[in-house]
Structures are given as C-alpha cells and as structure tokens.
N, C-alpha and C positions, 0 to 999 in steps of 0.2 A: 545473141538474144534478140529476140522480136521485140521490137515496142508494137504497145496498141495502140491504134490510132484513137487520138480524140473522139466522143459522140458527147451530143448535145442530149442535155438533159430532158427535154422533149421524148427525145425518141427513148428514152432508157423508162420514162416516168411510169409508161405503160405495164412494162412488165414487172418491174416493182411494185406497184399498189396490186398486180394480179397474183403476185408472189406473199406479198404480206396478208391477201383476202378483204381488200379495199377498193374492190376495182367497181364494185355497185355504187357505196358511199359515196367515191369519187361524179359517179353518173348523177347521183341523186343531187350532189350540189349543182353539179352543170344544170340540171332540170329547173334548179329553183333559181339560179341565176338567168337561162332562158327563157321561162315560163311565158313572158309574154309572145316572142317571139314561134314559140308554140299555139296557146290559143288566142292570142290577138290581144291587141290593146283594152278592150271592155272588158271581155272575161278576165283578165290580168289583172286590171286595176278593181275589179271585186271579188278575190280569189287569189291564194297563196298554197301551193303545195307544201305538204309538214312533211310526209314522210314517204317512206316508200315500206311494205310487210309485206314479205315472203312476194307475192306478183300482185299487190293492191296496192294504188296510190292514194294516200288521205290528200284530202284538198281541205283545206277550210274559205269557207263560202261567205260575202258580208251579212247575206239576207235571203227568206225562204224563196224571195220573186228571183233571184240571181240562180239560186239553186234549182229550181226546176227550170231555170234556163241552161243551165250545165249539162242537167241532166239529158236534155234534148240533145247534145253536142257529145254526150258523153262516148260514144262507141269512135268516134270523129277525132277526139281527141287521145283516146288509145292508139290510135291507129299514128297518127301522128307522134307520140310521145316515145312508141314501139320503132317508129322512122328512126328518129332522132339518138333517142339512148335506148338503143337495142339491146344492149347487156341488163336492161331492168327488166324487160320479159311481162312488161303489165298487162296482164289482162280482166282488172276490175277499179274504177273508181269508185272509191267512199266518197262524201260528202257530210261536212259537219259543218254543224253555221259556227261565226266567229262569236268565241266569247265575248258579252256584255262588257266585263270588267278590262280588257283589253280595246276596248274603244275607246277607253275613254283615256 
C-alpha cells in the first residue's frame, strides 16, 4: 500500500474553498485586509471596501471631497484590484459615503 505524502495545508486551501464555492469570499477578505496596499495609504485611511456583487465592488467613502476623489482613481484602481485578486473579475466601483451613525 502507498502512503501519501504529507502536503501543507497552504497548498491544499486553494482547491477546497474552490470546491465548496468560496474561493471569491476568500478574495474579498484578502482585498479588505490589503486595501490599503492597493490604493495607498490616503485613500485607505478614508475608505473601506464592504463588499464585492456579482463584478462591482462597494466601497464606502468618509466624505463627498474623498469620493469624487476616488472617483478620479476609480478605473486605476480596477485595474489594480483586477491585478491583485483576479478571481473577483471587477469591473465597476460603487461608492457610498459612510454612515453618520457609525462615526460616531
């Protein structure tokens, strides 16, 4: 009888979350624990991606001056986002400003 060899749960992780249909989910958290290292430390620190629908990523935004600055970056940051976590397939950001009651 064959024994199998060892494999490191790394390399097995991948095909399981694509097997159970998690394998975006899995993307989407990497995006939101990278995010800054995607659009930089400014846009970062006013600005938080929520989620990911079908090929649009929600961003929520602190302020409408921040937001029309996104929105200036916004094709910049697909492009980069599509680099990064290719299996999300975005090709539209929303932006919503952050809710009032959550600032505070």
């Amino acid at each position: 009888m064959k024994k199998n060899p060892a494999k490191r749960v790394g390399d097995l992780l991948p095909r399981v979350l694509k097997g159970l249909g998690l394998e975006e989910k899995f993307e989407e958290g990497r995006l939101r624990e990278e995010w800054k290292s995607v659009v930089g430390e400014a846009i970062a620190d006013r600005s938080r991606p929520l989620r990911v629908r079908g090929k649009t990523l929600l961003v929520e935004v602190q302020n409408s001056t921040w937001m029309n600055e996104i929105q200036f970056h916004r094709n910049e940051i697909v492009r980069k986002v599509n680099k990064e976590f290719p299996k999300l397939k975005i090709d539209e950001i929303r932006l919503q400003l952050e809710r009032e009651r959550e600032r505070e």
